[in-house]
N, C-alpha and C positions, 0 to 999 in steps of 0.2 A: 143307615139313613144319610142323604144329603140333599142338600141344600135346591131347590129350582133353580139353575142358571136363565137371565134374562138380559138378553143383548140387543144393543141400541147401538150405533152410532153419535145419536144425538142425545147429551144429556139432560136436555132440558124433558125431552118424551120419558127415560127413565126416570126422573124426578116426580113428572103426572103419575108414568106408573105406580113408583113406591109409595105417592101420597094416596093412590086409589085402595092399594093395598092396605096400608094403614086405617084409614077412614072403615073399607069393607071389615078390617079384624075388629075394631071399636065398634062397628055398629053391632056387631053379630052378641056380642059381649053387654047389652041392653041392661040387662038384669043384675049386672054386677053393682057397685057399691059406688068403686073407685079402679081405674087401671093406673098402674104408676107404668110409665115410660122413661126408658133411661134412652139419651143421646150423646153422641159422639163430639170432641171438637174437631177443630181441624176444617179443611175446606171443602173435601168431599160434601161436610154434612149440607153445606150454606144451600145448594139448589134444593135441597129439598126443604129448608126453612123455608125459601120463599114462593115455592110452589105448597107449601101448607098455609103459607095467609091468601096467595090467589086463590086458591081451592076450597076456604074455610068457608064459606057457605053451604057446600055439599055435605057438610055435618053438621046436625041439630044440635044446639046450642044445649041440651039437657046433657049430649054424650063429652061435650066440648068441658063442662064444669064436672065431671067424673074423672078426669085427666090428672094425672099430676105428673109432676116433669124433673127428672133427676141428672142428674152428669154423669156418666159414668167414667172418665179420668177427668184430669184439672193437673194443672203445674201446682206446686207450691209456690207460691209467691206471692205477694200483697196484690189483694184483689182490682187495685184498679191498675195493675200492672199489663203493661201491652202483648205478655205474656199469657194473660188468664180467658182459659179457653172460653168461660161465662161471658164475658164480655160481648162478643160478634153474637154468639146463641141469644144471650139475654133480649140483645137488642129485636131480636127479631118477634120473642114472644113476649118484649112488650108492647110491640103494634095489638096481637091480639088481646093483651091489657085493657087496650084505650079504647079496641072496639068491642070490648065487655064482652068478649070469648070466653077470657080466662081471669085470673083474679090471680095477686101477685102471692097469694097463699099456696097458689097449684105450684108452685116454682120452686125449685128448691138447689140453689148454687152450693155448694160446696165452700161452708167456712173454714179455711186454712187458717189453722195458729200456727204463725210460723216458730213460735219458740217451742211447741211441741206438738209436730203434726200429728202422734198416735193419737193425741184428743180430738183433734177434730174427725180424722178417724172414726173414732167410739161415737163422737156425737153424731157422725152424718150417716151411721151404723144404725142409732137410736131412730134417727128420722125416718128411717126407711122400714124398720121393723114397725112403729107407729102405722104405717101403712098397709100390712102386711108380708112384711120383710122378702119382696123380692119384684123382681121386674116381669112385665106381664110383653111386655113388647120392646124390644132394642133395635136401635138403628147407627152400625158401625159404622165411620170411615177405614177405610184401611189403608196401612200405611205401603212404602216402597217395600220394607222387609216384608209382609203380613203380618204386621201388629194389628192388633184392635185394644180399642181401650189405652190404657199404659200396659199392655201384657205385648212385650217385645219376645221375641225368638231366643230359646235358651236363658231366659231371664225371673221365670218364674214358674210357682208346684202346682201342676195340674191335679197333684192329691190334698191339695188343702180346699177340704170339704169343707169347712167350717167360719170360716172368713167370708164378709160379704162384700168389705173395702179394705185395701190393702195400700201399704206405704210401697211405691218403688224408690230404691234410691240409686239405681245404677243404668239410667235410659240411656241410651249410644246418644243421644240425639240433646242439647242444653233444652233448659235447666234438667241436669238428673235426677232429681229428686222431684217424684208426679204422685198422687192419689189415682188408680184405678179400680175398677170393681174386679172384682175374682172370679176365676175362670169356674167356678162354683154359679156364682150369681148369674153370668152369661149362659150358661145350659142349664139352668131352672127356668128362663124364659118359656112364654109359649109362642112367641112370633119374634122371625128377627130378620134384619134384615142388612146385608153387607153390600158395601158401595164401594166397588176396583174400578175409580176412577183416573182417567188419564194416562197417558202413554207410559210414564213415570211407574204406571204398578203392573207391566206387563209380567215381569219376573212374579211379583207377588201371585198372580193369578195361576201365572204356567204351577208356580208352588203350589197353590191351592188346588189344583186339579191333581197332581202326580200323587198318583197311589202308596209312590214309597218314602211320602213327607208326611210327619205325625205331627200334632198340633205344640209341640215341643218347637219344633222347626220352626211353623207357620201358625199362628195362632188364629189367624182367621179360619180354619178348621172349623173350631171350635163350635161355631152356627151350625152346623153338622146335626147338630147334638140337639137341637131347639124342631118341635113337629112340624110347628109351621116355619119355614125358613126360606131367605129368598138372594140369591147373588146377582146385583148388579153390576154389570159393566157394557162400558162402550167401546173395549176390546177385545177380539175375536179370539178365543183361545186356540 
């Protein structure tokens, strides 16, 4: 199984697209309860925040309160630290807040104890099984390496079935020490969706295409694994 490749030039048409995607996999999904969506930080994600509050009219406000919204990595660090990837995310979906889209109960940041991040851990572990312990739709940035999430190259077990958030404490990249979801939780999804944006992930891409790179290497792989799945970028592999 892999992933649709969809290529743009211009990011902002890719951004419409993944929000048309998105919107189309929630509407289809009516009957359900609640969808939990996990997203990315980083700057990849930011056009497609803001092409999800230009476009949030084209979703009925009944599908918009079935939503809930998780992180799927976070740095450790004091939360209103210029660090914490909630911070830029946050901000976007509390515009849908204030235009009574969403309700700051759909939201759910990642509480960092920094004297013992395995609690917060377990706690944002609890939150998520409250839900029905897994993510129904994800939406990557990818990194220069092909990181997704906090899941770096050569850095963590693709056999730890068991774990839904996991502590990294060795990212190449400061602070090392990050909360991401497990390579577990990311292929239980049923739609997902990776964003190779900027010239900056050319390598990551070529990585992500070569038949003789396993998700060891490249973790963006990993959407491989998810039925519905979809790779975006605005360079040409």
């Amino acid at each position: 199984m892999s992933a649709s490749f969809i290529y743009n030039t211009d990011i902002n048409s890719l951004a419409t697209k993944a929000v048309s995607l998105l919107f189309n996999f929630v509407s289809s999904h009516c009957n359900e309860k609640q969808l939990v969506i996990g997203v990315s930080g980083g700057r990849s994600i930011i056009p497609i925040l803001e092409k999800l509050i230009e476009k949030r009219d084209e979703l009925v406000i009944e599908s918009w309160r079935r939503l809930e919204f998780f992180l799927i990595d976070e740095r450790i660090v004091e939360p209103d630290s210029e660090h914490c990837n909630f911070l830029p995310v946050g901000k976007f979906f509390q515009q849908l807040v204030y235009g009574g889209f969403l309700s700051n109960q759909q939201l759910h940041p990642f509480r960092c104890n920094l004297a013992n991040p395995e609690e917060g851990i377990r706690s944002y572990q609890r939150e998520l099984e409250l839900l029905g312990g897994r993510f129904e739709a994800i939406i990557l940035g990818v990194g220069e390496d092909g990181h997704i999430a906090a899941l770096f190259p050569n850095r963590f077990l693709v056999s730890d079935t068991e774990s839904k958030f996991i502590i990294i404490n060795n990212a190449p990249k400061p602070p090392p020490e990050r909360m991401s979801c497990s390579a577990n939780l990311i292929t239980a999804a049923n739609f997902a969706i990776a964003l190779f944006f900027g010239e900056a992930k050319r390598n990551a891409l070529k990585s992500y295409f070569e038949d003789t790179t396993d998700v060891v290497d490249c973790p963006a792989k990993l959407v491989n694994a998810v039925s519905q799945s979809y790779v975006l970028s605005d360079i040409k592999p």
